[in-house]
C-alpha atoms as an extended CHARMM CRD file, in Angstrom:
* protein
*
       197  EXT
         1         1  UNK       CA              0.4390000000       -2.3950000000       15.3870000000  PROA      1               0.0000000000
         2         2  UNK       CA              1.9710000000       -2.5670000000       12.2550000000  PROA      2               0.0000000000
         3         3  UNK       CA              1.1160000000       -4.4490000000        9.3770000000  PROA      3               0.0000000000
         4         4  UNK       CA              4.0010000000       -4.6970000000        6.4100000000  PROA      4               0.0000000000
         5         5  UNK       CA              2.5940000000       -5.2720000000        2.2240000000  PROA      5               0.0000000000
         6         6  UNK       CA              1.2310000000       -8.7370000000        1.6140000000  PROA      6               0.0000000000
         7         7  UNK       CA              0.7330000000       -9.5850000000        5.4620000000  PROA      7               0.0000000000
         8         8  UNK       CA             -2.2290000000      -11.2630000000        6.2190000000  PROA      8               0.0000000000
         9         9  UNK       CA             -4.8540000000       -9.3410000000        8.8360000000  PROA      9               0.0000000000
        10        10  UNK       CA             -6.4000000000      -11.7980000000       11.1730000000  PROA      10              0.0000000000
        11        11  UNK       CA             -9.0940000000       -9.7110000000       12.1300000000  PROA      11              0.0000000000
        12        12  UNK       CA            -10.0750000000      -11.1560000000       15.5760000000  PROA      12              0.0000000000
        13        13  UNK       CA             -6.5990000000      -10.1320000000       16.8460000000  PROA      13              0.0000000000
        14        14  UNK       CA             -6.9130000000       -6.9960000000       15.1220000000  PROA      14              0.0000000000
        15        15  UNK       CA            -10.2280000000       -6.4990000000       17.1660000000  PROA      15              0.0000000000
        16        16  UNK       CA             -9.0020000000       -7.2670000000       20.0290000000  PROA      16              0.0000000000
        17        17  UNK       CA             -5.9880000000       -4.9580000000       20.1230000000  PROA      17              0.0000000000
        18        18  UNK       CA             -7.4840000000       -1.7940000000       19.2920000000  PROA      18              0.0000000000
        19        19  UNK       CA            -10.2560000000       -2.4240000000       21.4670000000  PROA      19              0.0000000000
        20        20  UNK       CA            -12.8350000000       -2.6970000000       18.8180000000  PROA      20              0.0000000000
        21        21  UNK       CA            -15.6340000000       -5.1860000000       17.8680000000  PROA      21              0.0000000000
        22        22  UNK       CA            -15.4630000000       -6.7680000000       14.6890000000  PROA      22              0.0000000000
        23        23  UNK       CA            -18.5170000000       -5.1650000000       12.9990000000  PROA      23              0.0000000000
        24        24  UNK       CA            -16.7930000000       -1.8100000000       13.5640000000  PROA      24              0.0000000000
        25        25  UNK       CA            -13.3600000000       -3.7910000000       12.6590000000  PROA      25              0.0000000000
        26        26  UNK       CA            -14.8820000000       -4.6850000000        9.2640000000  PROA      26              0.0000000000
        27        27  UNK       CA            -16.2390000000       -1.5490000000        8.5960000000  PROA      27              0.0000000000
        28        28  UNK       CA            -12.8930000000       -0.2530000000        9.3590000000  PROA      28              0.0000000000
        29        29  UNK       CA            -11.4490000000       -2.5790000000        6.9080000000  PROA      29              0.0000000000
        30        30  UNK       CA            -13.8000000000       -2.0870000000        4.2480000000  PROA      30              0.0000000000
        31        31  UNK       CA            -13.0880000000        1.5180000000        4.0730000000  PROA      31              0.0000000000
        32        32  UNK       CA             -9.0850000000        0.5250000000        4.2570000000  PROA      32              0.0000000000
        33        33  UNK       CA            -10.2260000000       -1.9620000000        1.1200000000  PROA      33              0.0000000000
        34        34  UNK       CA            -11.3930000000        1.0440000000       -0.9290000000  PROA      34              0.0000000000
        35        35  UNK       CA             -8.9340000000        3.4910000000       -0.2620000000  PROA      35              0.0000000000
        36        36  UNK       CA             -6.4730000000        0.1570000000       -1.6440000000  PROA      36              0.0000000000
        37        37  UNK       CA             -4.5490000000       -0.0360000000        1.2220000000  PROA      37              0.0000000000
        38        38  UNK       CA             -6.0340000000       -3.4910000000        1.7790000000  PROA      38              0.0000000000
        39        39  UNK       CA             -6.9420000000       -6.0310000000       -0.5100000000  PROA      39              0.0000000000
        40        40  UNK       CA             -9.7400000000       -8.7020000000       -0.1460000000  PROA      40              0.0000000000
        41        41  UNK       CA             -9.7540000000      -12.5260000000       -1.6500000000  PROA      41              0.0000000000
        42        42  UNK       CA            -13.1510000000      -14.1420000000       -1.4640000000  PROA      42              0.0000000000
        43        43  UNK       CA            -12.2360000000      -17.4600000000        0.4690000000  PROA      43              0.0000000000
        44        44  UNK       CA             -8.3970000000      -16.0290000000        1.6570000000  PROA      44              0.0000000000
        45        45  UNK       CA             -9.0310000000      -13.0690000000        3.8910000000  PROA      45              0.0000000000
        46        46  UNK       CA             -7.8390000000       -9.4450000000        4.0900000000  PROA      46              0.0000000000
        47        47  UNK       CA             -4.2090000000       -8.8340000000        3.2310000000  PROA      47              0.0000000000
        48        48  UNK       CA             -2.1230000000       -5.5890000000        3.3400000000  PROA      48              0.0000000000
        49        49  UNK       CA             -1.9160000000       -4.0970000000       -0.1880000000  PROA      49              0.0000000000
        50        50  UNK       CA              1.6930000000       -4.6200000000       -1.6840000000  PROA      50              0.0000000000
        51        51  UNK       CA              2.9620000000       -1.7020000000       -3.3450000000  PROA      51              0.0000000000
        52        52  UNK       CA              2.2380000000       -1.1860000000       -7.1320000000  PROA      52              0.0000000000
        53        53  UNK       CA              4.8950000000        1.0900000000       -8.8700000000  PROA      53              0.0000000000
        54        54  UNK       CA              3.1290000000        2.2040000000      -11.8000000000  PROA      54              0.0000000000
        55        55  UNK       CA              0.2870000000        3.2250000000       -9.1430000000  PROA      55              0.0000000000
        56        56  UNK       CA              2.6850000000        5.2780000000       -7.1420000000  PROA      56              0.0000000000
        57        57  UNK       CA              4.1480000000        6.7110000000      -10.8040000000  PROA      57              0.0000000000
        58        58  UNK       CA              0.5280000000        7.7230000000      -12.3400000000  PROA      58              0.0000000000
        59        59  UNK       CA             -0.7470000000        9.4660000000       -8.3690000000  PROA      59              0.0000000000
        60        60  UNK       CA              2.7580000000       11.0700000000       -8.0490000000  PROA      60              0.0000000000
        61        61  UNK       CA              1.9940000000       12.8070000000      -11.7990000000  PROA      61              0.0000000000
        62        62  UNK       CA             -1.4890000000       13.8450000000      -10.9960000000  PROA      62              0.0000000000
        63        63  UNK       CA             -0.4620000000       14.9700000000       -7.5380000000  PROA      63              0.0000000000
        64        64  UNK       CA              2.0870000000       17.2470000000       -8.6910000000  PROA      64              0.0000000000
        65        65  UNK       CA             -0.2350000000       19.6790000000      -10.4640000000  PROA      65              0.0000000000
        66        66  UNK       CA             -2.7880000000       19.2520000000       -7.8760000000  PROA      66              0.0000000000
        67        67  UNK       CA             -0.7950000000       20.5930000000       -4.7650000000  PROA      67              0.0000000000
        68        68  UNK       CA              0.4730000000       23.2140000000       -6.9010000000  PROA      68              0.0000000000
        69        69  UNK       CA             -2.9820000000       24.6600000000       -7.1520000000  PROA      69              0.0000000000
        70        70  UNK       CA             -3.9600000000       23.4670000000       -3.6910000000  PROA      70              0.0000000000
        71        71  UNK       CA             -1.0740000000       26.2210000000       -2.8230000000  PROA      71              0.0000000000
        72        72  UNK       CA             -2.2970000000       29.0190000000       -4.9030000000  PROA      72              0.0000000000
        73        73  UNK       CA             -5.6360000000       28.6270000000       -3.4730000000  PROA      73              0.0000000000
        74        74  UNK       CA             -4.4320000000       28.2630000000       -0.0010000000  PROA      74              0.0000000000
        75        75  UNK       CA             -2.5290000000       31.3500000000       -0.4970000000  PROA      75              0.0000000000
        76        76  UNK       CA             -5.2180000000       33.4900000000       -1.8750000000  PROA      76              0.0000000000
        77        77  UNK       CA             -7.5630000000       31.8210000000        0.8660000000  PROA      77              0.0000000000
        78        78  UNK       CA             -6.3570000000       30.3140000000        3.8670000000  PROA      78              0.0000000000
        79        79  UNK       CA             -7.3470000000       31.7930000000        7.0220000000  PROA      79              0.0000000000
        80        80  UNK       CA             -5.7660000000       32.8880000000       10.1500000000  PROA      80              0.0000000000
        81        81  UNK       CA             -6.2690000000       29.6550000000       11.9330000000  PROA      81              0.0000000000
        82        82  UNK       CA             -4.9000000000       27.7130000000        9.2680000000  PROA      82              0.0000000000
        83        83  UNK       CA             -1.6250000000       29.0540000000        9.5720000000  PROA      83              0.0000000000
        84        84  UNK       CA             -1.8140000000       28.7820000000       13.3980000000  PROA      84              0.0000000000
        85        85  UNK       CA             -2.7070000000       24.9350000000       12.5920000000  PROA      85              0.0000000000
        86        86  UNK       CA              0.3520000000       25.0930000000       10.2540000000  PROA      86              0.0000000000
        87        87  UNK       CA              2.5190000000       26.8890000000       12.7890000000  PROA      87              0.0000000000
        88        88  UNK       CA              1.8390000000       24.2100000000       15.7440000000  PROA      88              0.0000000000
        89        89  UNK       CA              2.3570000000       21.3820000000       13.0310000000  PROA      89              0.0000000000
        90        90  UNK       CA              5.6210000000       22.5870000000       12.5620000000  PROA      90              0.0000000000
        91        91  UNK       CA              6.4330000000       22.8890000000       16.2040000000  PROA      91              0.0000000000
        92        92  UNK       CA              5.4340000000       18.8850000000       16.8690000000  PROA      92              0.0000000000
        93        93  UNK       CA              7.5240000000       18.0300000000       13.2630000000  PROA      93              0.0000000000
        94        94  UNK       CA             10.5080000000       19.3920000000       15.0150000000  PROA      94              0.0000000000
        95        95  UNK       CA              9.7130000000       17.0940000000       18.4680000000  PROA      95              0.0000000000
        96        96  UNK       CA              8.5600000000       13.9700000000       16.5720000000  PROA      96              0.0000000000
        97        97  UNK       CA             12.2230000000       14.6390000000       14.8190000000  PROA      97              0.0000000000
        98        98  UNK       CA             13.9270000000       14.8070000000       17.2520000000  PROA      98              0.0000000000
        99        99  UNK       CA             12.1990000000       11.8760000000       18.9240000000  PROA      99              0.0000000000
       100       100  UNK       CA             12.9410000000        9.6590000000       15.7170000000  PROA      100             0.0000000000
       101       101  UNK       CA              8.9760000000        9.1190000000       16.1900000000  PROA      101             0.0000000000
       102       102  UNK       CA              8.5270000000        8.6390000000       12.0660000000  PROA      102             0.0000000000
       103       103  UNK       CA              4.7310000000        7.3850000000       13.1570000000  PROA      103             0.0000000000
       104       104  UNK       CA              3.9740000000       10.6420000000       14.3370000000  PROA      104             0.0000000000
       105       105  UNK       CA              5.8080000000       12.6370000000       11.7480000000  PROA      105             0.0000000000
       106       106  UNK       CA              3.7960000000       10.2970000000        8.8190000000  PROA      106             0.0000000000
       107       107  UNK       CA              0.6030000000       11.4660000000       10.9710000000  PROA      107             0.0000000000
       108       108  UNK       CA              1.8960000000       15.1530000000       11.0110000000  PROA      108             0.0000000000
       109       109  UNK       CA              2.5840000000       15.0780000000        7.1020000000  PROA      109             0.0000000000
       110       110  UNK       CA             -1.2050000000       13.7480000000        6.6210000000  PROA      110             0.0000000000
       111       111  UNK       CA             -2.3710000000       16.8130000000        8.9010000000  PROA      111             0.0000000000
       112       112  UNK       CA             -0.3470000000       19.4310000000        6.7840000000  PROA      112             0.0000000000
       113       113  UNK       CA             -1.7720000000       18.2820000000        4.1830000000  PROA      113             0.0000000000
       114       114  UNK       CA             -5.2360000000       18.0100000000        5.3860000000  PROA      114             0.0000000000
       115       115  UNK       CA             -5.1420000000       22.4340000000        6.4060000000  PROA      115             0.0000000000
       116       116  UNK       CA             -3.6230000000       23.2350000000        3.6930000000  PROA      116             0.0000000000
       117       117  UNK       CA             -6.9100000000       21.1580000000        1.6770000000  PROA      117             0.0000000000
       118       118  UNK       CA             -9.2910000000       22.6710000000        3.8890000000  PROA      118             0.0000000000
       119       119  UNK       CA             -6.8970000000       26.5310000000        3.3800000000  PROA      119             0.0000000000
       120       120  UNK       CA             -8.1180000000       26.1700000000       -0.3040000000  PROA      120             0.0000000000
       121       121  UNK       CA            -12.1590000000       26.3800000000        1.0000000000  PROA      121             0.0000000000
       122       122  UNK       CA            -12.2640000000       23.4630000000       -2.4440000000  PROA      122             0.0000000000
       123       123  UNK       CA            -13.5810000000       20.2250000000       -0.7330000000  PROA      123             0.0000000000
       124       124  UNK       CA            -13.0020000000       17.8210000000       -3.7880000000  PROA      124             0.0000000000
       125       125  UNK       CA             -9.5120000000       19.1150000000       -3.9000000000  PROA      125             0.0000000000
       126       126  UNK       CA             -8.8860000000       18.5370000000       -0.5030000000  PROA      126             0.0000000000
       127       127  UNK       CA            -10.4730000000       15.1380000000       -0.7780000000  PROA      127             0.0000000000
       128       128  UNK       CA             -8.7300000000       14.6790000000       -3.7420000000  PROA      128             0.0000000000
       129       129  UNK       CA             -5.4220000000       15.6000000000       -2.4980000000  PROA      129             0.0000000000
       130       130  UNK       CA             -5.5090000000       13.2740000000        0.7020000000  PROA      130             0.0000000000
       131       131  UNK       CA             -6.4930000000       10.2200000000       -1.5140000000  PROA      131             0.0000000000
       132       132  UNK       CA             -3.4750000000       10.5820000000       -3.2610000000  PROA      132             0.0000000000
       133       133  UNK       CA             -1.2930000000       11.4780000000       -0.7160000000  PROA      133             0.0000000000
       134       134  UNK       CA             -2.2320000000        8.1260000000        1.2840000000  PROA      134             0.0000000000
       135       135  UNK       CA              0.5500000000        5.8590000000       -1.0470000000  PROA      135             0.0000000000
       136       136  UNK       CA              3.1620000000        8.4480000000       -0.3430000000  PROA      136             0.0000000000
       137       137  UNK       CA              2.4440000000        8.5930000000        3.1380000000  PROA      137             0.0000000000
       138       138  UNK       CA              2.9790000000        4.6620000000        3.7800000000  PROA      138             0.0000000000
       139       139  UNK       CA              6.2830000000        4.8030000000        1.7340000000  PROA      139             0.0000000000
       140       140  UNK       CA              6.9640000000        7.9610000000        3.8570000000  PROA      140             0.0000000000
       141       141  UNK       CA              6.5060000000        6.2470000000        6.9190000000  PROA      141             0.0000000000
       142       142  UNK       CA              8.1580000000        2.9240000000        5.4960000000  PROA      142             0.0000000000
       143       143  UNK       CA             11.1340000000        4.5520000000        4.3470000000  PROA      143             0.0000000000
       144       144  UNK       CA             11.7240000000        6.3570000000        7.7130000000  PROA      144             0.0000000000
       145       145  UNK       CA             11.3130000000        3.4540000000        9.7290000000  PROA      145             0.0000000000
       146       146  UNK       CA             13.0630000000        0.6150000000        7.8030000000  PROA      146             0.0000000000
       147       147  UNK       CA             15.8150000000        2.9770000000        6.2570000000  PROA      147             0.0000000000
       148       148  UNK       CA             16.3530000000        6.1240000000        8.5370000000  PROA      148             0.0000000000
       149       149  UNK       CA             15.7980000000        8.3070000000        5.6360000000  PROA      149             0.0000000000
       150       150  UNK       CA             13.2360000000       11.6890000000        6.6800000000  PROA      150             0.0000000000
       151       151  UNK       CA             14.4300000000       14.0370000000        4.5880000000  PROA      151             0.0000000000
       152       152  UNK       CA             14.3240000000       17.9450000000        5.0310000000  PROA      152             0.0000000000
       153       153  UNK       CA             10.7240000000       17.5720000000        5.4550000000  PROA      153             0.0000000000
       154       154  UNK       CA             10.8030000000       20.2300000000        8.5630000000  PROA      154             0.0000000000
       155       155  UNK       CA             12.0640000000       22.9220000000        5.8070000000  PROA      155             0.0000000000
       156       156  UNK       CA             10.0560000000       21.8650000000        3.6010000000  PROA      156             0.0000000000
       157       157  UNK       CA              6.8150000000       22.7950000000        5.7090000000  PROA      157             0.0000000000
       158       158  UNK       CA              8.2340000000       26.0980000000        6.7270000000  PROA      158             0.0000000000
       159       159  UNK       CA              8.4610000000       27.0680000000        3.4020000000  PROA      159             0.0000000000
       160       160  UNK       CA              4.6370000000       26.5080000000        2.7100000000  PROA      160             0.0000000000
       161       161  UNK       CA              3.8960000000       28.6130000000        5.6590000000  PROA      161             0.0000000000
       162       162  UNK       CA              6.1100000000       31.7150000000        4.4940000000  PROA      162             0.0000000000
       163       163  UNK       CA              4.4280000000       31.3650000000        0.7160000000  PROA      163             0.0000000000
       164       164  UNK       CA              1.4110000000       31.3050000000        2.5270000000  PROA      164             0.0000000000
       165       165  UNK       CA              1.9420000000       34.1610000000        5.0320000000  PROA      165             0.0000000000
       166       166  UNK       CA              3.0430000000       36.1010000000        2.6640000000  PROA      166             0.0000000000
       167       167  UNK       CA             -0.2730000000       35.3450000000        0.5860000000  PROA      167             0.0000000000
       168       168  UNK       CA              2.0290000000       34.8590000000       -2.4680000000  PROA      168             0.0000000000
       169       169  UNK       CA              0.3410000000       32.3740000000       -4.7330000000  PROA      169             0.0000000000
       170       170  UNK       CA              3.1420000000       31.6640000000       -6.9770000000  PROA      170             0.0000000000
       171       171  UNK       CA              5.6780000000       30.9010000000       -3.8220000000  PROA      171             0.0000000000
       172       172  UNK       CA              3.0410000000       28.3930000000       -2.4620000000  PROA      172             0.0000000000
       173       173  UNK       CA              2.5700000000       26.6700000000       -5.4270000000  PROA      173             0.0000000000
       174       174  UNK       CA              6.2710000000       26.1930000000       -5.6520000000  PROA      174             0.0000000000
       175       175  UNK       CA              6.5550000000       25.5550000000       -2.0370000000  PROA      175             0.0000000000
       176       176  UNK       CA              4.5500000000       22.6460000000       -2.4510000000  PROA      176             0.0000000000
       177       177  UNK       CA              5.3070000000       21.3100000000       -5.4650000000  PROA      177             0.0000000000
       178       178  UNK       CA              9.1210000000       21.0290000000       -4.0870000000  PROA      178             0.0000000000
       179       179  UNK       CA              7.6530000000       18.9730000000       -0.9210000000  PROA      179             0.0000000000
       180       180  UNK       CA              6.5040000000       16.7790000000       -3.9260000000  PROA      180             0.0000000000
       181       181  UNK       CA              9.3790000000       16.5610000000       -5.8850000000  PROA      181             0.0000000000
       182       182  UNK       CA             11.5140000000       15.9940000000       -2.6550000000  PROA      182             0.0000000000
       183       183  UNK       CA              9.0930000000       12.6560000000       -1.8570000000  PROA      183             0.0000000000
       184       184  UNK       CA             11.1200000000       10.3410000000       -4.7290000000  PROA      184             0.0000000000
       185       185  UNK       CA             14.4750000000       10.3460000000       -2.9520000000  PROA      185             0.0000000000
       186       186  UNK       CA             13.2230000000       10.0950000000        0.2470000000  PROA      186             0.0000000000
       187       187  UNK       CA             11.1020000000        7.0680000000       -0.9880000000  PROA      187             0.0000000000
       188       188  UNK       CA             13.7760000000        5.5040000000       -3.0060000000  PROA      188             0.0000000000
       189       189  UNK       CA             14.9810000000        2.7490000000       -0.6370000000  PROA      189             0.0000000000
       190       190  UNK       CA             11.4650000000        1.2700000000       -0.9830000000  PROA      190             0.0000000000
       191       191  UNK       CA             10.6860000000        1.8610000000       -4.1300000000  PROA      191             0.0000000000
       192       192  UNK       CA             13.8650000000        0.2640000000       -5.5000000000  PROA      192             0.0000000000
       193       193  UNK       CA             12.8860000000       -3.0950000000       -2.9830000000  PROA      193             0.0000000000
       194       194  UNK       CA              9.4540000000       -3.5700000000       -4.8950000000  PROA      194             0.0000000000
       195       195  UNK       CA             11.0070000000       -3.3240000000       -7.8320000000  PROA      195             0.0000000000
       196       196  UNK       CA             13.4420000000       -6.5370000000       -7.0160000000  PROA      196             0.0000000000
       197       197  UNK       CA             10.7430000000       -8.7910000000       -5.3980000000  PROA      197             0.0000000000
């Protein structure tokens, strides 16, 4: 199921389809409410969270200098079964790619992310990190399914895992700090229909 910004989440249907009651629906929801990728009006109902751009411009800046030290510490810290985690990401990138399966590929992205946090041994960087990420990660997933656009995300990963195989802090950082930087013109297409209407 897929819900699109401003759409309205009838929660019985919602129940029904994943196969959930609706206690465990609304604690689901709740949790969706304080990440902010739902919204709640008293008297209205649950709605999908539109997308705010000065939100998405004030996490990209803090994220920036957060994954760069997320990859020196990975680097200096990450274990052998990180990489392994890293390596079989990788391997079902390049199948959900080929697949055009931009679900799984948005999933994969989150799970890169989520080793590379746990890599550093910091926990409130890791949390940190995937709280931010979760805004790019919708437009990620948006932009590949409405607009076709992945980018050279596939490269992008295998570059982490060379910094980090290498244990070279410095290339890690970099590594990810160009996944970053990549994110904005992969993004665009949605970004620039927010900012119309």
């Amino acid at each position: 199921m897929e819900l699109k910004p401003g759409e309205f989440v009838n929660e019985t249907r919602l129940a029904s389809e994943l196969g959930v009651s609706r206690t465990v629906l609304r604690e689901i929801l709740q949790r969706l409410i304080t990440d902010g990728l739902l919204t709640s009006t008293p008297g209205q109902g649950v709605y999908v969270q539109g997308i705010d751009l000065l939100m998405i411009k004030n996490v990209y800046e803090m994220r920036l200098p957060l994954e760069g030290l997320a990859g020196r510490l990975a680097a200096e810290r990450a274990r052998s079964e990180h990489l392994d985690q890293i390596r079989e990401l990788i391997n079902q990138g390049e199948i959900a790619a080929n697949r055009e399966d931009y679900r799984e590929m948005a999933r994969l992205d989150w799970a890169l992310h989520g080793v590379i946090g746990e890599a550093t041994r910091n926990e409130l960087l890791a949390n940190t990190l995937l709280r931010l990420l979760m805004p790019f990660n919708r437009l990620w997933y948006m932009a590949m399914a409405d607009h076709g656009r992945i980018g050279n995300f596939l490269n992008e990963w295998r570059e982490v895992l060379a910094a980090l195989e290498k244990r070279t802090p410095a290339a890690a950082e970099k590594a990810l700090v160009e996944h970053m930087t990549a994110t904005p013109s992969v993004i665009s297409p949605v970004l620039s229909l927010n900012s119309t209407g």
